[in-house]
C-alpha positions as CSV (number, residue, x, y, z in Angstrom):
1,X,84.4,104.5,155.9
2,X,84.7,102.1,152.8
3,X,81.6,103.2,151.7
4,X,82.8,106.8,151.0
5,X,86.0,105.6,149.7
6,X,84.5,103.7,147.3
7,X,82.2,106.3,146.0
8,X,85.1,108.7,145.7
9,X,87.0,106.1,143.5
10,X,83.5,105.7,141.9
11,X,82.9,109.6,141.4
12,X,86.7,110.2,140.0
13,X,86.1,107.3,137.3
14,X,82.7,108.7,136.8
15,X,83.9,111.9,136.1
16,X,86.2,111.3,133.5
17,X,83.6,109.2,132.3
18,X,81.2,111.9,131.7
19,X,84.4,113.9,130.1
20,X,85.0,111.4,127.6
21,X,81.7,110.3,126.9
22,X,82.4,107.0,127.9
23,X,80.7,107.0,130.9
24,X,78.4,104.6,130.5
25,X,80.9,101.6,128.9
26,X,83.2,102.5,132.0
27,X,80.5,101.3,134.4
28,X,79.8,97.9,132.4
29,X,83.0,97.5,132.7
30,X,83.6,97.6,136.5
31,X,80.9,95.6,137.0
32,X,81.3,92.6,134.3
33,X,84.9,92.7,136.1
34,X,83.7,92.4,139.5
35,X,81.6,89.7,138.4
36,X,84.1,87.8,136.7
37,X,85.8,88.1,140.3
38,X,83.1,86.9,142.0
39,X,82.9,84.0,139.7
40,X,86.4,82.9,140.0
41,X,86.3,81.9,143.9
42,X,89.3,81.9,145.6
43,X,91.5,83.1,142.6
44,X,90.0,86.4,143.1
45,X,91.3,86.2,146.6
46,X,95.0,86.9,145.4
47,X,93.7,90.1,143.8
48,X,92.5,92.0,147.2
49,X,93.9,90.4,149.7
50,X,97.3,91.0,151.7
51,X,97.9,88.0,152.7
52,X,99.5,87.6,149.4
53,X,103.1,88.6,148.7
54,X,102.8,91.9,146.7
55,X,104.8,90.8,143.6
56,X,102.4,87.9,143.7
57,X,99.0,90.1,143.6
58,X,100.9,92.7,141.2
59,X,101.7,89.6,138.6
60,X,97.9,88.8,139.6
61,X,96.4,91.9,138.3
62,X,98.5,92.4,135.4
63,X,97.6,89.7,134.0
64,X,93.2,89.6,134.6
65,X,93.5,93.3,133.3
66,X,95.2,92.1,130.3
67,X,93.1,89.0,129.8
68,X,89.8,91.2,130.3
69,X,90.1,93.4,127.2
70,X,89.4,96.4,129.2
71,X,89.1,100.1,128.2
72,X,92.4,101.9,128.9
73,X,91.0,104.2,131.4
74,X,89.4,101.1,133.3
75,X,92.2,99.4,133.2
76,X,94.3,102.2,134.8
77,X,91.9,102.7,137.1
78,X,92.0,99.1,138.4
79,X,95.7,99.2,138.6
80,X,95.6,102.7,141.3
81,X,92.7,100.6,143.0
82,X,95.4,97.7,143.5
83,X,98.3,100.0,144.2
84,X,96.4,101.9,147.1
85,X,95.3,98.9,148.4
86,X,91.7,99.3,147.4
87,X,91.0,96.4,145.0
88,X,88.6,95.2,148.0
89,X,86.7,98.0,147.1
90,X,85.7,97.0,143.6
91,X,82.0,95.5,144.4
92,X,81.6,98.7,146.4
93,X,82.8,100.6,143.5
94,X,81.2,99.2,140.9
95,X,77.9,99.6,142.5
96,X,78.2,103.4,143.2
97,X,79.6,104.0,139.6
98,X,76.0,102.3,138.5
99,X,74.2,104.4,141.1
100,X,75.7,107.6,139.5
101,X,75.0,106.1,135.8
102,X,71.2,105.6,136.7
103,X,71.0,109.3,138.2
104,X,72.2,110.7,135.2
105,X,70.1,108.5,133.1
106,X,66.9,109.3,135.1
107,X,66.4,105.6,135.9
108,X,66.0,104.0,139.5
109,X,66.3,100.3,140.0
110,X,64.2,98.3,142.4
111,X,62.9,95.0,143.4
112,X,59.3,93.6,142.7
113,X,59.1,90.5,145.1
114,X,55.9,88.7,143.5
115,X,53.8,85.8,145.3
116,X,54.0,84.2,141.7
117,X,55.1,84.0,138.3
118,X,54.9,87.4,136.5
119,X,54.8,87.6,133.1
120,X,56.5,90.2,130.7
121,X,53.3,92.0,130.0
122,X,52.8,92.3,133.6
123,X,56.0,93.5,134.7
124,X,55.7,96.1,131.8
125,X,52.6,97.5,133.5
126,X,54.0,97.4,137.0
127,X,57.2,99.2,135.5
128,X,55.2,101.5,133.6
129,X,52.8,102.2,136.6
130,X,55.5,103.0,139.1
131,X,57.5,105.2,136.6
132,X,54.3,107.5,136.2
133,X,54.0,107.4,140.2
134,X,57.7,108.4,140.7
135,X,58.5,110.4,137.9
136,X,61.3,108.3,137.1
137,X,62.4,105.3,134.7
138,X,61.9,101.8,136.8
139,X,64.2,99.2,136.2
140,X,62.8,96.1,138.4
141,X,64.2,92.6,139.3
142,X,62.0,89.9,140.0
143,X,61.7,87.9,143.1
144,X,59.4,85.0,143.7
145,X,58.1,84.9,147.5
146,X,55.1,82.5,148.1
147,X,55.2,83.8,151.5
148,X,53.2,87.0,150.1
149,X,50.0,84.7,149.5
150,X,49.3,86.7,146.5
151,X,50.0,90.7,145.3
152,X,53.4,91.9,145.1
153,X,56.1,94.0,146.9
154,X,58.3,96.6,144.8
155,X,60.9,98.5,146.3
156,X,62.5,101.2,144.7
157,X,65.2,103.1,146.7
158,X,63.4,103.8,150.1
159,X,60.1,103.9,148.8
160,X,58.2,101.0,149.3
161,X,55.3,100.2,147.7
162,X,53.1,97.1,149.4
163,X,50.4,95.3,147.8
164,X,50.6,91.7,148.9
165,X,47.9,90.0,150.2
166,X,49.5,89.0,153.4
167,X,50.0,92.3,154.4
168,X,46.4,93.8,153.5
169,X,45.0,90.5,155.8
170,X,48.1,91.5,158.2
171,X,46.1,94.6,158.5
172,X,42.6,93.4,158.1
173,X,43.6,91.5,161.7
174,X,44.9,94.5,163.2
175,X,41.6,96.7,162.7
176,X,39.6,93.6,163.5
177,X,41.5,93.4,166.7
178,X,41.6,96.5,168.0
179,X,37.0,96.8,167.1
């Protein structure tokens, strides 16, 4: 149920967004607040939860909007977030507001889990490879997982895409088991 909800808020924003031509500065927005949030511990906490007297939380907001130089719009919008009792939504809804900004861009983000190091002229390959393969812009974050043995382990949306050594020997065992 949150899930929708949030995308809704996400959509509205985004809509306005798209009418304004600001879409794009909305969404870095939402989510360099949420961070901020995230960042601040247990301060946050006042912002979202009831447990707080309102006139507490609606001091609260006030002033983060205020201090975070927001755009006008994004500032609004926070503010019917916290009067609706949504402001829990914020992660939720930052991160569907950046789902519709990559489909309108044409980009898909992923993960590339690596058994090592990868350098930039690496990851530029991989990038480029699996944009030709998917038609799409690739956007990857890096994991390191030693586990893998070697090879690496990219997953974009729900394609995944598995060349680690542990799984080709994963496999290796299984056809050698069942000769």
């Amino acid at each position: 149920m949150q899930d929708v909800l949030a995308k809704r808020y996400a959509q509205a924003l985004f809509s306005i967004g798209l009418e304004d031509g600001f879409y794009k500065g909305y969404g870095e927005e939402l989510k360099d607040f949420w961070e901020s949030l995230e960042d601040s511990g247990p301060a946050g906490d006042v912002l979202s939860s009831l447990a707080y007297p309102k006139e507490l939380r609606n001091r609260a907001v006030d002033a983060v909007i205020a201090a975070a130089k927001l755009a006008p719009m994004v500032q609004n919008f926070l503010r019917l977030l916290h009067e609706k009792g949504r402001f829990n939504l914020l992660g939720s809804v930052a991160a569907a507001y950046q789902g519709l900004v990559d489909r309108k861009e044409g980009l898909i983000r992923g993960t590339l889990t690596a058994a090592s190091t990868v350098d930039e002229s690496q990851l530029a390959a991989l990038k480029s490879a699996l944009s030709t393969f998917i038609g799409q812009s690739v956007e990857l974050s890096v994991k390191e997982d030693p586990g893998l043995i070697g090879g690496v382990v990219a997953k974009l949306g729900d394609l995944v895409v598995d060349g680690s050594l542990k799984t080709k020997l994963a496999r290796m065992s299984r056809l050698l088991g069942t000769a």
